[in-house]
C-alpha positions, 0 to 999 in steps of 0.5 A, a space after each residue: 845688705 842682707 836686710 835689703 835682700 830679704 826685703 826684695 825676696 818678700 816684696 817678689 814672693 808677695 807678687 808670686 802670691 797675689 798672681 797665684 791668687 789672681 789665676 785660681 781666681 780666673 780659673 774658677 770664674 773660667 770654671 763657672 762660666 763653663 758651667 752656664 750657672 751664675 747670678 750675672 746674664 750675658 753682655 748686651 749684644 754678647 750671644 754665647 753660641 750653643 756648644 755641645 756638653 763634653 766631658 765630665 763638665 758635661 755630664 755634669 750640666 746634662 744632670 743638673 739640666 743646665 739653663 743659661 745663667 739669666 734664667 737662674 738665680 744666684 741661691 738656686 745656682 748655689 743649691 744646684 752645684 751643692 746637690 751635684 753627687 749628693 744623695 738625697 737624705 729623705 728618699 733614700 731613707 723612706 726606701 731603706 727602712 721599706 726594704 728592711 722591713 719587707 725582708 724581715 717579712 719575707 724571711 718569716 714567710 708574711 707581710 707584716 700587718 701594721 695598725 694605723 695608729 690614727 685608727 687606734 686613737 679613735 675606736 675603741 673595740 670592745 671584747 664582743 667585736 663591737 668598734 665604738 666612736 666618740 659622737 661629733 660635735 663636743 669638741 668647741 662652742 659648748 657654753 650654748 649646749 645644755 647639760 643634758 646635749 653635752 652628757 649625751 655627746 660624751 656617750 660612746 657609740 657604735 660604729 655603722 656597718 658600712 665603716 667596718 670594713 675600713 676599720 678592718 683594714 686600718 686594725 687588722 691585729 684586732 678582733 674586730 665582728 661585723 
C-alpha cells in the first residue's frame, strides 16, 4: 500500500522535474535566439524578418553591435555575452594610476618629471655634464674582430650634440651640459 503510493508520488515528481528542466531549457534557447547570437545559422529557405531591438535585450544587442548568428562564431559568441557589463581590466587600470599621479602633481603645484628608464640604461652622464654611449658593433660575431677593434669598441664615447636634446627630455632629473 503505502510503498505503492510512495513510488507513484516519485515516479510524478520526476516527470515534474524533468518537464521543469525541458522549459528552462527552451527558455533559454528562446533567450538566445533572441539574442541573434549562437554557433548554428538560419534553416535553409527560413528568413528571420528585421525586427526592431526593444528593451534591455535590446540595448543589449544595440551594445554588443549584434550580427546574425551565421556571421559569428560559437567562442566569439561566448566572449561577447562574457564582455556584457564587465569592465575592461587593462584600460581602466592604465587610466587610474595616470589620474593618481596627476593629482599627487597638481597637489604639489608640478607635473612630475619621470626618467625613461631605457635611457638611463644606456648613457651614463658624467659630473661635467658630458652623456657618454657605449660604441655599436661589439654586441655578437666578434671571433673575426682583432683584439685591438674589440679593446677600442668597450671604450665609452660621447654622445653627439644633435642627440642631447632627446637625452634631456628622456633624463630631466639629471644634470645634463650641452
Amino acid at each position: 500500500g503505502e510503498d505503492r503510493d510512495y513510488a507513484c508520488r516519485c515516479a510524478v515528481r520526476g516527470a515534474q522535474r524533468s518537464e521543469k528542466k525541458m522549459a528552462t531549457v527552451n527558455g533559454a534557447m528562446k533567450s538566445l535566439s533572441r539574442l541573434s547570437i549562437g554557433a548554428g545559422g538560419p534553416r535553409a529557405g527560413a528568413r528571420r524578418p528585421a525586427v526592431r531591438a526593444a528593451g534591455l535585450a535590446g540595448q543589449r544587442r544595440s551594445a554588443l553591435g549584434a550580427r546574425l548568428a551565421n556571421n559569428l562564431g560559437s567562442k566569439s559568441a561566448i566572449s561577447n555575452v562574457a564582455s556584457v557589463g564587465a569592465p575592461a581590466a587593462g584600460a581602466s587600470s592604465g587610466a587610474a594610476s595616470r589620474q593618481v599621479t596627476e593629482a599627487k602633481a597638481k597637489a604639489k603645484g608640478k607635473y612630475k618629471l619621470k626618467t625613461r628608464k631605457a635611457a638611463v640604461k644606456r648613457f651614463k652622464v658624467t659630473g661635467n655634464g658630458k652623456v657618454m654611449r657605449r660604441k655599436q658593433g661589439k654586441q655578437h660575431l666578434n671571433t673575426k674582430k682583432n683584439a685591438k677593434r674589440k679593446r677600442f669598441l668597450s671604450a665609452p664615447v660621447q654622445v653627439e650634440k644633435g642627440d642631447i636634446p632627446n637625452i634631456k627630455a628622456s633624463m630631466p632629473n639629471h644634470k645634463i651640459k650641452g
